[in-house]
N, C-alpha and C positions, 0 to 999 in steps of 0.2 A: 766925652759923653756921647758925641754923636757918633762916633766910631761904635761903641759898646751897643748902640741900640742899632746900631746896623747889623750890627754880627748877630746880638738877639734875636733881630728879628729874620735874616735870613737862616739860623739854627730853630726857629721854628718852624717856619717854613718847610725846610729841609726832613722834619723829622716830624710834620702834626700828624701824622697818621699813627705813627709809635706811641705819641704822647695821649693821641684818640682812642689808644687799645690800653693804656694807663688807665687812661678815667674810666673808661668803661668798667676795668677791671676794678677798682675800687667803689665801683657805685655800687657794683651787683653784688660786692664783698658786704657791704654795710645792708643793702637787701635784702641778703639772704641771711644774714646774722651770722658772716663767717665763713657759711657752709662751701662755697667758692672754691676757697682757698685751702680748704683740707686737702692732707693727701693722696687721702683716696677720691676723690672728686678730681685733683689735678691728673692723676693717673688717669680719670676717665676719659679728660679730656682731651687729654694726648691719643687712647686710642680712637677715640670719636672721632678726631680729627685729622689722624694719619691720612686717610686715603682723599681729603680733600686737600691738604697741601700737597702729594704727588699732581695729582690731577689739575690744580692748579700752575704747577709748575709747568708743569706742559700747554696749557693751554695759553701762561703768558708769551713762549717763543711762535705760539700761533697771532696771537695777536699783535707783537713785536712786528709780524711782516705785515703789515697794514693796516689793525684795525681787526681782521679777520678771527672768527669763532670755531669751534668744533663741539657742533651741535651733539652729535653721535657717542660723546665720554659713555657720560649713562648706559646706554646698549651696549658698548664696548665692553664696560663693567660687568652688567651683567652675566654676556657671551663669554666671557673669559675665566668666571667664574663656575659656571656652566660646566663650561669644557674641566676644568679642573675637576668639578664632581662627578663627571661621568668618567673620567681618565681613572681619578685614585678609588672612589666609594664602588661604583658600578665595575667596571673592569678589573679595577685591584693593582693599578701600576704602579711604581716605585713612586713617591712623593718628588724627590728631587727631581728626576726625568721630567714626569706631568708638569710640575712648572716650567721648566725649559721649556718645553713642549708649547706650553701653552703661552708664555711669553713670544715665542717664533709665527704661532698663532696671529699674537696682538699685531707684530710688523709685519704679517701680510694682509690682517685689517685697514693699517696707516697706509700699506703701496698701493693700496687698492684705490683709496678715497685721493692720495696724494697725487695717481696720476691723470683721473680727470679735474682737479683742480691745476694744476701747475702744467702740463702739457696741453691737455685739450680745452682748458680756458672756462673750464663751467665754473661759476662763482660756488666760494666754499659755504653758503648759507644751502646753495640746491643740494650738494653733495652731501654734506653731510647730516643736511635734513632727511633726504634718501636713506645714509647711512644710520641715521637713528630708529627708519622703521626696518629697515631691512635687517639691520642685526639684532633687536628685539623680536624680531620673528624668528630669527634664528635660532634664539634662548628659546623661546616656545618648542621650537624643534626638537635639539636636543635635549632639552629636558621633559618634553610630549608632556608640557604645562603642570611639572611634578616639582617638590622640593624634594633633594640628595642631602641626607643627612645620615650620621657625623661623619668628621674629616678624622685621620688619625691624628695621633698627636705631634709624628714629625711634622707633617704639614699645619697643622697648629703652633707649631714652635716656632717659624719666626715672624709671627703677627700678632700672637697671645700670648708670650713667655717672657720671663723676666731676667734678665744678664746676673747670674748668683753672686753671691757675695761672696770675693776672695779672701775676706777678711775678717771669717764669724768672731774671730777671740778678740777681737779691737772692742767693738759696741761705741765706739767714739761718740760724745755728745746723745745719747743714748738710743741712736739710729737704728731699726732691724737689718740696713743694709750699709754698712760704710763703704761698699766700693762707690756708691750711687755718690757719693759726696765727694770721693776722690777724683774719678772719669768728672767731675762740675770744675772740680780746682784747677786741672788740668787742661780742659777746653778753652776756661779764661783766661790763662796764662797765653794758649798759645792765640788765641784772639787777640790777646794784648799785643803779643809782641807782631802781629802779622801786622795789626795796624798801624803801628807806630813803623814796622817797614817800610809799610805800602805809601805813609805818609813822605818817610826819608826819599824816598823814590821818588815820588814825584815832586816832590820840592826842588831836587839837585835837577829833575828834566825842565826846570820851570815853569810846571803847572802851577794854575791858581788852587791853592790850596786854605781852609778853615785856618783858625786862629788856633794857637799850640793847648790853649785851654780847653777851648770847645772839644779838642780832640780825646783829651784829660778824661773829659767831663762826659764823653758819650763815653770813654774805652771804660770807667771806672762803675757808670751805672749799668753799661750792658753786662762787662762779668758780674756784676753782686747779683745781678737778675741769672746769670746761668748758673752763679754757684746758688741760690737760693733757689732754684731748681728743683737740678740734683737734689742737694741739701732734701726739700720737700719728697722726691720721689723717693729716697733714703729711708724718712722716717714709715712710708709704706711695704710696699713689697721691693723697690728697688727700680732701676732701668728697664722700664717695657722696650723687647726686641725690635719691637716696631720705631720704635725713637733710631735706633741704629741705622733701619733703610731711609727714614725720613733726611736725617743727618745726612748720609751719602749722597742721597737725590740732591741734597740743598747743596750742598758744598761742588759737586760736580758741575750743577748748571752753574752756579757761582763763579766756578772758576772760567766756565766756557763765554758766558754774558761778557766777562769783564777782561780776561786777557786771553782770548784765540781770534783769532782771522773770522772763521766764523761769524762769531757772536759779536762780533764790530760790524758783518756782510748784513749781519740779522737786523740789527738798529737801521742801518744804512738802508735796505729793503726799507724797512717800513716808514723812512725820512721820505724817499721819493724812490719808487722802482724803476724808474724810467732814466732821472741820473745815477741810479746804480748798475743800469743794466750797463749804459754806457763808458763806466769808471770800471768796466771788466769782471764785473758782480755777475756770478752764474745766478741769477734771480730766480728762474726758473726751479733748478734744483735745491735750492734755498726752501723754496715755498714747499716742495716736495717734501726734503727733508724735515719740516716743522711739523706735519702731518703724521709720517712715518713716527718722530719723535713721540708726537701727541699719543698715538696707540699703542706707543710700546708701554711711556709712561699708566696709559687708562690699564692696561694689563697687568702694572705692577701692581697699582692700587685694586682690579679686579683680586689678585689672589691675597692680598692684603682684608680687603671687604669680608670676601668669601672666609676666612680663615676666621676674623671675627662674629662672623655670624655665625660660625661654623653647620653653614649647612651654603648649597647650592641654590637659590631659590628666581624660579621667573620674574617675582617683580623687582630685585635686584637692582640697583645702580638710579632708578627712578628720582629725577629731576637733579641729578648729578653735576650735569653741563652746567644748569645756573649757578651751584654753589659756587664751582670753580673758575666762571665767568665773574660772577661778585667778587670773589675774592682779589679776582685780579684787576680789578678798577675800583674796587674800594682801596686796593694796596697802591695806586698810583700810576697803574699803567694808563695808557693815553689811547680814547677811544679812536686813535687816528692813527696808529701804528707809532713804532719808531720808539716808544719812552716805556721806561718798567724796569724793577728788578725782580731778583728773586726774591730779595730781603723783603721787598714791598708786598710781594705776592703771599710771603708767609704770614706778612703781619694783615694782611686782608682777610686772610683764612683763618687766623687766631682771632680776629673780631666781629668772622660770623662765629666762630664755634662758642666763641666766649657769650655773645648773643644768646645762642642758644640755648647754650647750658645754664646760663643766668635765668633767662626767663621759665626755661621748664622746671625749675630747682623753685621756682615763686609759682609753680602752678596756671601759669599763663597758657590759654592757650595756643592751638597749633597755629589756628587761623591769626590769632591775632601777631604770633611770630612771624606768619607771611608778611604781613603789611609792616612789620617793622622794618624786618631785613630789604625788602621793597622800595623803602624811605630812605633807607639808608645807600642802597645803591644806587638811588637818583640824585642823592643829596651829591656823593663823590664821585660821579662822572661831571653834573652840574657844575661842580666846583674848580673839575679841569677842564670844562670848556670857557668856564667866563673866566676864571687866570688867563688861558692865551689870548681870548678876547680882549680883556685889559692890554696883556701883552703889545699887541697888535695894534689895537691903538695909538699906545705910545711911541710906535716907529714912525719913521719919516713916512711919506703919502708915497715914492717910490719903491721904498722898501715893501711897504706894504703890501702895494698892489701887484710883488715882485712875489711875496710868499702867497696870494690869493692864485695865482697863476700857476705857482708850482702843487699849492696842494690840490685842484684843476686835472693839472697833468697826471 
């Protein structure tokens, strides 16, 4: 028995953030009598919230390297968006080119801001508070304080379009879309089986690994959640295109977080930079590159934004940073560098969206959704500073005094 409640309680632990965007999600289902959970409402939700899971993404490998923020998304957004409307509406350029274009844009945004932080030592709060007025003035510019509207429809088509259905003569379970339920079947499978790899693996290298059940028991709730998905975007119009770049972004930092040199450099940065510099960590270009990263990412999400709004507009991207800041310390990253995943950073960003959409769906207002979301991101940074507090206490008194000196340093 005391085994089982050990294992409970470190699988709660491990996963209250998930089970915090469970409840959530079932309060506001009973709130709103249902409305939630339709799925046209789920479709909405996913494109509401595309460009803050990129955005997020990106800014947890900024904060991975110490704690550090990138005030500037917002303006990025906007600027990027910008350029995209004066590229294809105004001038008439090809759609594909303009985004390239404008994506090359975003990374000499990032080298710009990356090399007075990481070389010449200005802390990333100056910089890129500079960089949020300075490239908000720049969207002034080129736009000379005008909205560019509409976008064509190729450039609409991969932020606002839906993956067709290969399969109209099926009607399976009497879905308007059944590939939408196939691409769900198949993501779980391969989920399953990656995990139960990844587990095989580190077992045979002798890491500590969960109990074969608990493993069971996440692998079997997480696919019925992505085939119930699917499943749900099915019975609407199908797979939003934007679900497809979301998908990519996630699984590529996923793979970089957790198995490249890198993204072991990244953690390791943001543990201690001073024993990383010395263990042969280019730290320097580390912090660089997390920058660079951050703008290309805010560029995705700019032509992602812009595509759904479908128009160019100056106030654009406006208070952007915070969503993606919340997201990623409501998801579990550690306001002190070093701790975070992407997984965490998604499920942050699904319970502000889910927030959102809950309470606007009840008529709530704006202001009082500020002071929520507010509440809630004091509540979860609070909670990972008194955890390692606790933590900390319970070490010996030279241990202790060993980790107050290193985070010091």
């Amino acid at each position: 028995m005391s085994s089982l409640r050990t294992t409970v309680r470190n699988s709660l632990r491990q996963y209250m953030m998930l089970l915090t965007l469970l409840a959530i999600i079932l309060i506001f289902q009973v709130l709103t009598n249902g409305v939630l959970l339709k799925p046209m409402n789920v479709s909405n939700l996913i494109f509401q919230n595309a460009y803050v899971v990129i955005l997020a993404v990106g800014m947890l490998m900024c904060i991975l390297t110490g704690g550090n923020v990138d005030l500037s998304v917002g303006s990025q957004v906007a600027l990027i968006g910008a350029c995209a409307g004066t590229f294809i509406i105004t001038w008439g350029w090809n759609s594909h080119l303009s985004i390239l274009l404008c994506l090359l844009i975003a990374i000499a945004l990032g080298v710009w801001q990356g090399f007075w932080i990481a070389y010449v030592r200005i802390p990333p709060f100056i910089v890129t508070l500079s960089g949020m007025l300075v490239f908000r003035g720049l969207t002034l510019i080129v736009l000379n304080g005008m909205t560019l509207a509409p976008f064509p429809k190729d450039y609409l088509a991969y932020s606002t379009g839906y993956i067709p259905d290969l399969f109209p003569e099926w009607q399976l379970f009497g879905l308007r879309n059944t590939t939408a339920l196939l691409i769900g079947i198949i993501i779980a499978v391969v989920y399953a089986l990656a995990q139960i790899g990844s587990y095989r693996s580190r077992q045979k290298k002798g890491y500590s690994v969960e109990s074969m059940w608990t493993l069971l028991i996440k692998i079997a709730l997480i696919s019925f959640g992505i085939i119930w998905l699917f499943y749900t975007l099915g019975a609407y119009r199908g797979v939003p295109m934007v679900l497809i770049t979301v998908g990519i972004v996630l699984l590529v930092y996923t793979y970089i977080t957790s198995q490249t040199v890198i993204g072991r450099h990244l953690y390791a940065l943001g543990g201690n930079e001073k024993a990383a510099r010395l263990s042969g960590v280019k730290t320097r270009f580390l912090l660089f590159l997390a920058y660079v990263n951050m703008a290309f990412l805010a560029g995705v999400a700019g032509i992602v934004f812009a595509a759904r709004l479908n128009s160019a507009s100056p106030q654009a991207g406006q208070s952007f940073e915070l969503d993606a800041i919340a997201a990623c310390f409501i998801g579990g990253a550690s306001a002190y560098g070093g701790i975070g995943t992407v997984g965490g950073a998604l499920v942050g960003a699904m319970i502000m969206g889910v927030l959102n959409n809950g309470m606007s769906i009840m008529g709530i207002s704006s202001n009082v959704q500020q002071v929520v979301k507010g509440l809630v991101l004091l509540a979860a940074v609070a909670f990972d500073v008194i955890s390692k507090q606790q933590v900390t206490l319970k070490l010996p008194f030279f241990e202790r005094k060993s980790r107050s000196q290193t985070r010091s340093a």
